[in-house]
KOLBADREN-436973 format. One record per residue (C-alpha): residue in three letters; x, y, z. Coordinates in steps of 0.2 Angstrom, whole numbers, padded with zeros to 4 digits, always signed. Example, Ala and Ser with C-alpha at 12.3 -4.5 7.8 and 13.67 -1.06 7.14 Angstrom:
// residues 2
ALA+0062-0022+0039SER+0068-0005+0036
***
This chain:
// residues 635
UNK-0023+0179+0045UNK-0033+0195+0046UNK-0030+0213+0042UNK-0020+0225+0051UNK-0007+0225+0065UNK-0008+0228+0085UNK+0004+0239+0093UNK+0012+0230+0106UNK+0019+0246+0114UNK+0019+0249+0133UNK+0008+0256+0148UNK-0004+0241+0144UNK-0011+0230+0156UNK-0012+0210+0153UNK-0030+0207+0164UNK-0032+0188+0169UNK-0051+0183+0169UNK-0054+0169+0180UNK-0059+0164+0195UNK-0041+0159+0199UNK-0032+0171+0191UNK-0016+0165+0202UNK-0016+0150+0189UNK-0013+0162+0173UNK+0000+0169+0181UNK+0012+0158+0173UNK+0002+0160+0155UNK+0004+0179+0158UNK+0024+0178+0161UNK+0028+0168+0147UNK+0023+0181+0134UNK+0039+0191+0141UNK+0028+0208+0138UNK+0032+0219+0151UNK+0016+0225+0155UNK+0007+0223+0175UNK-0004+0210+0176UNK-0020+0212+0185UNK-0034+0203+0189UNK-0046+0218+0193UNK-0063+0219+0184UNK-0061+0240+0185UNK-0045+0239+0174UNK-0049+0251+0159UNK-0053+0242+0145UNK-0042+0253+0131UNK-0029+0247+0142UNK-0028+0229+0141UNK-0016+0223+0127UNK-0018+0207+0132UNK-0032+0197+0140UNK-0033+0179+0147UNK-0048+0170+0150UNK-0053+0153+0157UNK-0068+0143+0149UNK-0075+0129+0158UNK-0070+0114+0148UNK-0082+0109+0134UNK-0085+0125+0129UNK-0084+0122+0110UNK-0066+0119+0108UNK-0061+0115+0091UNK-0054+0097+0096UNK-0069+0090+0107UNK-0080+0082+0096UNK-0066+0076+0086UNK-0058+0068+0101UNK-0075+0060+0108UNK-0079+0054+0092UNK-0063+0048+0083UNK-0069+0030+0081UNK-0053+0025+0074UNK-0047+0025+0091UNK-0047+0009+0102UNK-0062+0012+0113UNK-0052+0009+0127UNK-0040+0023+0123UNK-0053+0037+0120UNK-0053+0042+0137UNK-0036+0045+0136UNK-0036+0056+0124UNK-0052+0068+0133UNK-0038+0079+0140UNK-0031+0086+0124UNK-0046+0098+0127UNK-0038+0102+0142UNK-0023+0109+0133UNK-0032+0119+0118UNK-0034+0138+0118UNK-0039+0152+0106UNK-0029+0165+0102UNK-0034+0181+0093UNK-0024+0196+0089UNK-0032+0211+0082UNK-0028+0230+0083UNK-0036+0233+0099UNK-0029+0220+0108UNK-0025+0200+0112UNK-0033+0190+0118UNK-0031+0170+0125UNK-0045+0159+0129UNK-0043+0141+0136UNK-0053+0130+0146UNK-0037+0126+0161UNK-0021+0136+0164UNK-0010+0123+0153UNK-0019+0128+0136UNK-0018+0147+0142UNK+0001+0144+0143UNK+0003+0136+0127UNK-0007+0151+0119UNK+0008+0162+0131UNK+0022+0152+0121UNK+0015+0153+0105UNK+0012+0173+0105UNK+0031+0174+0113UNK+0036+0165+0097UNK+0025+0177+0088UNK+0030+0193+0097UNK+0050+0184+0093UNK+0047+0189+0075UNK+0036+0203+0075UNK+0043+0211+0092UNK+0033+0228+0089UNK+0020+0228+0075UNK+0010+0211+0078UNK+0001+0203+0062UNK-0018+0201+0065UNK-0022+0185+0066UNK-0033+0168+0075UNK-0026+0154+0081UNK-0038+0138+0085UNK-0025+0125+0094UNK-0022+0111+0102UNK-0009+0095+0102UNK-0012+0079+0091UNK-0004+0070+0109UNK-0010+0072+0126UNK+0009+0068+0133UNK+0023+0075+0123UNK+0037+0072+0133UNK+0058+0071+0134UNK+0070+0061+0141UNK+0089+0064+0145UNK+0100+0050+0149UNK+0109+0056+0163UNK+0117+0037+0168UNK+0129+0036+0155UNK+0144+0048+0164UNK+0135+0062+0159UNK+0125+0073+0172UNK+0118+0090+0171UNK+0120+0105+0181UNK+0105+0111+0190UNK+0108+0126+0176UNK+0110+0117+0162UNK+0093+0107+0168UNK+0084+0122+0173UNK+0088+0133+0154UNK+0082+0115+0145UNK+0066+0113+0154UNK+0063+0132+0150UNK+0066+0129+0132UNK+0055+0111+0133UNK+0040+0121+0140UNK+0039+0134+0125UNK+0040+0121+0115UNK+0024+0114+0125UNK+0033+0097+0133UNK+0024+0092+0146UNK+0034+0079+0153UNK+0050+0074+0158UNK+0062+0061+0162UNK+0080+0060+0169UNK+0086+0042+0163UNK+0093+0035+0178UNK+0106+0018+0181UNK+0115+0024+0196UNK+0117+0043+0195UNK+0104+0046+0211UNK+0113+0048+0228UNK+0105+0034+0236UNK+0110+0034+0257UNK+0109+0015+0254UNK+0121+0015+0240UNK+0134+0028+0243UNK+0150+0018+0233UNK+0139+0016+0217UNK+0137+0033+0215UNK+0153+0043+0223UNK+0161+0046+0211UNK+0144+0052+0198UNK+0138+0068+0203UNK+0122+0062+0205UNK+0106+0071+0209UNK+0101+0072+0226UNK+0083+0074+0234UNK+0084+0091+0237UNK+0089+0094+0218UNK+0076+0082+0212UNK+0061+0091+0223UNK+0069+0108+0216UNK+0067+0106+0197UNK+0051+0095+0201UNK+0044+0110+0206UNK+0053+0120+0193UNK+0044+0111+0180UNK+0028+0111+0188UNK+0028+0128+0186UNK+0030+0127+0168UNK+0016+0114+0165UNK+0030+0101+0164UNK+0027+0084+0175UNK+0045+0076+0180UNK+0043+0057+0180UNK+0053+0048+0188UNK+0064+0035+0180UNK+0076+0021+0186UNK+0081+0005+0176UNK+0076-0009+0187UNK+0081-0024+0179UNK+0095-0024+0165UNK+0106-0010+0163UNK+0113-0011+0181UNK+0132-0015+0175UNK+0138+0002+0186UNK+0130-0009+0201UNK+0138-0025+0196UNK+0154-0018+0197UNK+0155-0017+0214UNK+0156-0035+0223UNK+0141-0031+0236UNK+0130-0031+0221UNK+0137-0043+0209UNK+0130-0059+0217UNK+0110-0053+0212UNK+0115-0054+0193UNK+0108-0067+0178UNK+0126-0069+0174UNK+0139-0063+0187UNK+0155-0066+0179UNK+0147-0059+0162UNK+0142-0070+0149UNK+0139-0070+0129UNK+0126-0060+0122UNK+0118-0054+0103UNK+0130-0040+0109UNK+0144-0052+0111UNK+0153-0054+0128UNK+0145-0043+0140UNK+0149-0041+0159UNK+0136-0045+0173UNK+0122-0034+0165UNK+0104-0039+0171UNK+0097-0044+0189UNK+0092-0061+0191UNK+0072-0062+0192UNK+0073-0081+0202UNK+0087-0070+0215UNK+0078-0069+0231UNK+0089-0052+0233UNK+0081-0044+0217UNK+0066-0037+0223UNK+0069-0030+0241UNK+0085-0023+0232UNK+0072-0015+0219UNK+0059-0010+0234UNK+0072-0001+0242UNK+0077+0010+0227UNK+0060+0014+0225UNK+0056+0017+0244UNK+0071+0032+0243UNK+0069+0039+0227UNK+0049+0040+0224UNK+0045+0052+0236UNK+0055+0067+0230UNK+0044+0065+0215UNK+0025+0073+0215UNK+0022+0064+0197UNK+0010+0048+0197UNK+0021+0040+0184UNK+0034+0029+0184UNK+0046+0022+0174UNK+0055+0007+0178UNK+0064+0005+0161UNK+0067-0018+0161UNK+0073-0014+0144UNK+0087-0024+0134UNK+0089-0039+0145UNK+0101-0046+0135UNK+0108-0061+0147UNK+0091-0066+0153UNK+0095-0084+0152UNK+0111-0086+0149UNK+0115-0085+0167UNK+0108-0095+0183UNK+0090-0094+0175UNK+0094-0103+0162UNK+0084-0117+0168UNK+0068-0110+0173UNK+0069-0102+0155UNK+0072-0116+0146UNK+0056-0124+0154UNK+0045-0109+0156UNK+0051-0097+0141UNK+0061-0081+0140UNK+0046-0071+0139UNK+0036-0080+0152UNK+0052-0076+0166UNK+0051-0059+0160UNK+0033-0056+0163UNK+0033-0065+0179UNK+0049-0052+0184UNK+0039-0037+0177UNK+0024-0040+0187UNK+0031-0043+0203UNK+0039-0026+0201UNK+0021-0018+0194UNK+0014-0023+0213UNK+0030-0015+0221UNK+0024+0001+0212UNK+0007-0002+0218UNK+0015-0001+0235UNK+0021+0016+0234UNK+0008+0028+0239UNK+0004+0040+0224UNK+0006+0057+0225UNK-0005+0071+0218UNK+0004+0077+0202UNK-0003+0085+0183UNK-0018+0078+0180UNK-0019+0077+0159UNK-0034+0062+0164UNK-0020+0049+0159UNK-0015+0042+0178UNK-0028+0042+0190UNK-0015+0033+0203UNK+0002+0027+0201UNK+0005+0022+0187UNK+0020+0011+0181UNK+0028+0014+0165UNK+0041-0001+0155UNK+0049+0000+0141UNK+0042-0012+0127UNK+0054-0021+0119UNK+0055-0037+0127UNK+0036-0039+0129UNK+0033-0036+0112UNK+0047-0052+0105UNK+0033-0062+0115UNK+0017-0053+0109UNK+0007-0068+0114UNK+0008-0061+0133UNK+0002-0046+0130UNK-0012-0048+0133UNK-0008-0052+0152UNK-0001-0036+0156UNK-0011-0027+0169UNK-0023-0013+0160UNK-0017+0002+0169UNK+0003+0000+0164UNK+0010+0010+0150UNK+0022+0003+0139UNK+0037+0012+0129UNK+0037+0006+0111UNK+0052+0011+0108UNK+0064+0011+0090UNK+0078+0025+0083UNK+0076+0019+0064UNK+0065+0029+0052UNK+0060+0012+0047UNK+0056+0007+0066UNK+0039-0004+0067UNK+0029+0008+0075UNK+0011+0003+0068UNK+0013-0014+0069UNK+0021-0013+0087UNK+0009-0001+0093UNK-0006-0011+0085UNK-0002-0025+0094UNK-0002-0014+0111UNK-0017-0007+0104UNK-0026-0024+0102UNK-0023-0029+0119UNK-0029-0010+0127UNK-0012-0006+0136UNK-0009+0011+0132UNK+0009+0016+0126UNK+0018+0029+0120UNK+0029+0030+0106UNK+0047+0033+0108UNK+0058+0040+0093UNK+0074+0047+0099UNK+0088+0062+0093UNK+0098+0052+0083UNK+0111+0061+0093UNK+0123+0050+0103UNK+0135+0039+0097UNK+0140+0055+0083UNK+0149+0069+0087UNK+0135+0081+0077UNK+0121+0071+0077UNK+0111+0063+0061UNK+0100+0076+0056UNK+0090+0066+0041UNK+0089+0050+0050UNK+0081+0059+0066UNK+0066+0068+0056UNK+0064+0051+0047UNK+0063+0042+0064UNK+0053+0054+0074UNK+0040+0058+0059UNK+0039+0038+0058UNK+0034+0038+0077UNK+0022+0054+0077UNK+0012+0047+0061UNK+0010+0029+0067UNK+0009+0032+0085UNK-0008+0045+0083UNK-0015+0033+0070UNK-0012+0018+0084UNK-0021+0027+0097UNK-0005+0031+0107UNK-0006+0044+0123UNK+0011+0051+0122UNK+0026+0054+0113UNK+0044+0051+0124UNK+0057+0058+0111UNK+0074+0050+0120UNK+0090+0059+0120UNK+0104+0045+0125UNK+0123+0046+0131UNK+0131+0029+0126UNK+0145+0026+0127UNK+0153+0043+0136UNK+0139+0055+0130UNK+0152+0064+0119UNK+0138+0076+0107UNK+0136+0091+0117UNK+0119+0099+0123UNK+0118+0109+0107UNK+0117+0095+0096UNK+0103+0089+0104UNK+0091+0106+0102UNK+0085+0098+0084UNK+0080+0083+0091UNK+0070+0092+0103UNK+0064+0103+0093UNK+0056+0091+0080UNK+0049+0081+0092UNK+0039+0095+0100UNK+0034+0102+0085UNK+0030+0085+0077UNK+0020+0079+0094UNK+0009+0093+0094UNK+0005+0093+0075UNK+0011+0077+0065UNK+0006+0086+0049UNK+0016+0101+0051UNK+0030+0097+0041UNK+0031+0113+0031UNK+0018+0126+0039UNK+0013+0138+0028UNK+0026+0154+0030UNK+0025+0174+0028UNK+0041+0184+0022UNK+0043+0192+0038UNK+0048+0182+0053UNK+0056+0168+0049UNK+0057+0172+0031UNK+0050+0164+0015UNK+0050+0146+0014UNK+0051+0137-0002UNK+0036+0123-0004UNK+0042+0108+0003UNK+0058+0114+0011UNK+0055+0105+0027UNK+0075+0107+0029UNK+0073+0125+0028UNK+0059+0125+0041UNK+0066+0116+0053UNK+0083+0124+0052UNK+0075+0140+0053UNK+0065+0135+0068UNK+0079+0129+0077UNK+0090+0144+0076UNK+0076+0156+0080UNK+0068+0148+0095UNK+0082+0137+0104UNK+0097+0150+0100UNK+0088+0165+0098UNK+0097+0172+0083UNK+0087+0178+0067UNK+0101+0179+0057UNK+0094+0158+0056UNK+0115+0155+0054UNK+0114+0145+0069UNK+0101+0136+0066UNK+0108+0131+0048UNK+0124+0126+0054UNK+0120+0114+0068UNK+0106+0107+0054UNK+0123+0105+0042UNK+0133+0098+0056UNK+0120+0084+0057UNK+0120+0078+0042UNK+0140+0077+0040UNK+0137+0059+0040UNK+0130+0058+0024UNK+0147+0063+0016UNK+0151+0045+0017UNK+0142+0031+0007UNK+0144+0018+0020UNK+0132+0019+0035UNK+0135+0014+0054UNK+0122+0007+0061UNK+0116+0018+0078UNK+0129+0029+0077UNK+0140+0039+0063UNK+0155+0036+0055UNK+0164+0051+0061UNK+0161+0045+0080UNK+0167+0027+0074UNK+0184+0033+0068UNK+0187+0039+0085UNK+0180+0027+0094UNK+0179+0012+0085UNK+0193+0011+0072UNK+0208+0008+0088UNK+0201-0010+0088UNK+0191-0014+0073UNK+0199-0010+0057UNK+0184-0015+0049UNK+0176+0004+0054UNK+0185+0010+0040UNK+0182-0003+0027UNK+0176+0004+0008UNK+0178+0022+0015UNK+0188+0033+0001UNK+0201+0047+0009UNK+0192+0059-0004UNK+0177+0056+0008UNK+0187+0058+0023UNK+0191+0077+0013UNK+0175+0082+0009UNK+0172+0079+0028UNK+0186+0090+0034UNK+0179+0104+0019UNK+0162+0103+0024UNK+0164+0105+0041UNK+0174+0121+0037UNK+0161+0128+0027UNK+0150+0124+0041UNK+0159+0134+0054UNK+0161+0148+0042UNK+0142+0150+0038UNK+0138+0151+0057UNK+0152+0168+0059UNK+0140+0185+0064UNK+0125+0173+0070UNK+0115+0184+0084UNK+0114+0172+0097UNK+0105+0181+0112UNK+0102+0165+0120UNK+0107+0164+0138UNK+0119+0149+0133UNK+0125+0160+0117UNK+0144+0157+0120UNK+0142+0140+0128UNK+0135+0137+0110UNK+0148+0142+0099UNK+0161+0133+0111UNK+0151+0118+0108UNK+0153+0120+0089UNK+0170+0123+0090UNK+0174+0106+0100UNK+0163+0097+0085UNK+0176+0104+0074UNK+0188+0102+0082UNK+0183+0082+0086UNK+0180+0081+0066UNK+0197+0087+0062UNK+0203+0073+0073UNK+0193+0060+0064UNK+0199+0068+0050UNK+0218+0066+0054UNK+0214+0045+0063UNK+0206+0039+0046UNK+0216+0047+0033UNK+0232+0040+0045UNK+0224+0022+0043UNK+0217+0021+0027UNK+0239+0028+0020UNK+0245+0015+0033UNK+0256+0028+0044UNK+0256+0035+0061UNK+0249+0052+0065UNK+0261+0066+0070UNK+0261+0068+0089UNK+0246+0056+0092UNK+0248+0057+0110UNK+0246+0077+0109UNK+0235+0079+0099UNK+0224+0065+0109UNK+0227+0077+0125UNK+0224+0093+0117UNK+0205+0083+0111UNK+0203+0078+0130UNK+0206+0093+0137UNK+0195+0104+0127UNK+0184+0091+0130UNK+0183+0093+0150UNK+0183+0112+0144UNK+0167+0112+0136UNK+0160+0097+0147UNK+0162+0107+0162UNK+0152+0122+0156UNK+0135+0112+0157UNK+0139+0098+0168UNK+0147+0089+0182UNK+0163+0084+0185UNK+0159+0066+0190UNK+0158+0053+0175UNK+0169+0063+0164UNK+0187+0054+0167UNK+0176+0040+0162UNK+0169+0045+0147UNK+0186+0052+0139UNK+0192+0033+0144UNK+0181+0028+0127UNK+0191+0039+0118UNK+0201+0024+0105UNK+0211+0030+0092UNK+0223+0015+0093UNK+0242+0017+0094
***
């Protein structure tokens, strides 16, 4: 901090000073000042309010030497993490004027979001101040399952990435099983709303221009049940009439990796959906196979191992992504050609192979638990040089508000161990299970934490003045975040936004009893039709205090000064959680006094129909007859 204030008042000029000053146009936009941009030498210099300038990289950076000489990092991870110079920048406000400096347009557009957070709280008298910065993880990225019913309108995709890029995201994934309007495939995805070509080519290069690289992402090996269904497809799966799992009984799930079919099927995805994509990335999921083995390779798994078919499988579909030629996209020095991406789980069950995976595959260690084994996972990746990402997640599906708590436990779990591994990136997943019930808004936290927490992993409770987002007690991480979340995703500075959806995540801890990867709200509706176990050594009192606290909780959030541009989408959004909990309310006290509910049948229609009401707002229509379908509140 420094003394005095700058003006921000208009007539100014914001100069761009490069010798591709096209590329700071972006950087210049963000701030939202209303000034012209210019890239003319003779420009008065009294009249620049804001200059950006472009260094040539190591040009004394605070982060360099750190980077080039963290020996705690594998060697053969420190290249990887050469371009977090790339995204650093200086900015420096004083009473004359602002300035940005960065060493390539990404960092000067980071400094952009960070003065449009500044300029947010202090929209006219600017606090003096310098800012040296840069991110802890060269990738910081998000993904949004859109293959569970659930799938966005191009709006609703295009306001998120806008509010991912502030936060400095840089990449991007839309989790895909069958939701991509394959012309091979037509009757696995007509009834979807999937994304076409043209829509995917659109927000690719929508999220270019915001520094954001779009990877591409389609399950290729388990998870294919929506392809299963159909009888064309159902001959290529491990277990085609379904078979017992660690999930229990479970329909034809995974492809078969000894199935002639499986990979010309797999090349044929890949052949029509890569090209709409200008990312060098890929991921090809091959997470959770859960039947591999307990089908028709049963056999060859019994001689060779589980992990050993897997492997085989993974690598036969790591050379059909060498096939694909690789297309020029961000370069952060992490993918110098096409580059496949898998998720870890299964590898990491047989550690010993490891070591055989191809040197130039990323791997997803993934885990949503606070008490997830990132460091030892990640060490073992480490070891072998693979270089992997850590993946956290929002805590947000399966609930009905989320699990606030349990998502900054996870996601702080996986920034800490993942930087002290040597991991390149952070992929914060956002998931739809089972019918994708939480809405958009409940998601914001998530998001929010894992940029914040990406970029700086010790930032837990910056240091705050009185103005802006207000005083902060020491150690008040909730305070922070809450704050955080209602200024920059909703845009009101009355933080009553921010606060409740903070609250409303953390309504499941009204309860004593805890349900594994979901809450106990979303288990009354949808769990307690079938199991009367989901309401075991629950008290009605809690089932009160939930209905009370979700009052209050609304209440607080009355005169918020949303100004966001999905304000009123918002506050719908809150309503159907309320809404939703009073119905959870109503199903468990019903089953813990042993009597029916009044009207069930209504009140289940009236909860659907609002349902479709707010669903609608931010998404398609298709996938939504399906998801109220896992609505099971039981006669």
């Amino acid at each position: 901090m420094l003394e005095g204030v700058f003006k921000a008042t208009g007539g100014r000029y914001i100069a761009l000073d490069s010798s591709d000053p096209q590329a700071l146009i972006p950087a210049a936009k963000k701030t939202g000042l209303d000034w012209e941009i210019t890239a003319s030498p003779r420009v008065p210099k009294d009249r620049v309010g804001l200059k950006i300038t472009l260094k040539v990289s190591g040009s004394g950076f605070p982060n360099s030497s750190l980077i080039t000489h963290n020996s705690s990092l594998p060697p053969s991870l420190i290249t990887h993490h050469s371009s977090l110079e790339k995204q650093a920048y200086r900015l420096s406000i004083k009473p004359t004027g602002v300035e940005i400096t960065a060493s390539d347009p990404a960092g000067a557009y980071y400094g952009a979001c960070t003065l449009a957070q500044i300029l947010r709280q202090y929209p006219n008298e600017i606090p003096c101040l310098l800012i040296g910065d840069w991110p802890d993880f060269p990738v910081r990225g998000v993904m949004l399952d859109i293959g569970r019913d659930k799938v966005p309108t191009m709006a609703t995709l295009f306001h998120l990435v806008d509010l991912l890029s502030e936060w400095k995201i840089n990449q991007f994934q839309l989790y895909i099983e069958h939701t991509f309007a394959y012309f091979a495939h037509p009757e696995v995805w007509k009834c979807a709303s999937p994304m076409t070509g043209a829509e995917i080519m659109e927000l690719d290069a929508y999220c270019r221009s915001r520094f954001i690289e779009l990877v591409p992402n389609q399950n290729s090996f388990g998870h294919l049940e929506r392809w299963f269904r159909h009888e064309k497809y159902r001959p290529m799966a491990e277990a085609p009439n379904g078979c017992d799992t660690v999930w229990g009984w479970r329909e034809a799930f995974s492809l078969c990796p000894g199935d002639k079919r499986s990979i010309p099927f797999i090349r044929g995805l890949y052949d029509e959906f890569l090209p709409h994509f200008t990312s060098k990335l890929f991921n090809v999921g091959c997470d959770e196979t859960i039947d591999l083995g307990r089908g028709r390779s049963r056999k060859v798994c019994e001689e060779k191992g589980i992990g050993r078919v897997y492997l085989d499988f993974l690598l036969k579909v790591y050379d059909l992504v060498k096939e694909q030629d690789a297309h020029k996209g961000l370069d952060y020095g992490i993918c110098p050609e096409r580059t496949m991406m898998f998720w870890g789980d299964i590898i990491i069950k047989h550690a010993e192979l490891i070591p055989e995976l191809p040197k130039d595959v990323i791997a997803l260690e993934w885990g949503y638990e606070p008490d997830a084994p990132f460091a030892e996972h990640g060490a073992r990746f480490a070891e072998s040089g693979i270089p992997f990402y850590v993946a956290p997640g929002t805590s947000s599906w399966n609930t009905i508000c989320g699990r606030t708590d349990h998502m900054l436990g996870n996601i702080t779990n996986a920034a800490r161990n993942g930087l002290k591994q040597g991991a390149v990136g952070l992929l914060n997943t956002d998931w739809g299970d089972n019918g994708h019930w939480q809405p958009l808004s409940v998601s914001y936290l998530g998001f929010l934490a894992g940029a914040i927490l990406s970029w700086n992993v010790s930032s837990e409770v910056p240091l705050l003045s009185k103005e802006g987002l207000g005083e902060v007690p020491e150690n008040s991480a909730n305070e922070y975040f809450a704050r955080c979340l209602s200024l920059h995703a909703f845009k009101d500075s009355t933080g009553r936004t921010g606060r409740a959806f903070y609250d409303a995540g953390n309504l499941y801890q009204v309860f004593g009893k805890r349900v594994f990867n979901s809450s106990l709200p979303w288990a009354i509706l949808f769990r307690s039709g079938k199991d009367p176990k989901v309401l075991e050594g629950v008290t009605l009192a809690e089932i009160e205090a939930m209905e009370q606290r979700m009052l209050e909780i609304v209440e607080s959030a009355k005169g918020d000064r949303m100004t966001c541009p999905d304000a009123e989408i918002v506050r719908l959004e809150l309503e159907q959680i309320a809404r939703l909990i009073r119905f959870a309310g109503i199903i468990g006290r019903a089953r813990l006094e042993g009597t029916a509910p009044h009207d069930l049948e209504a009140e289940v229609e009236a909860v659907k129909e609002h349902q479709r009401f707010v669903w609608l707002l931010r998404n398609r229509e298709g996938g939504l007859e399906d998801s109220l379908g896992k609505l099971d509140v039981g006669g």
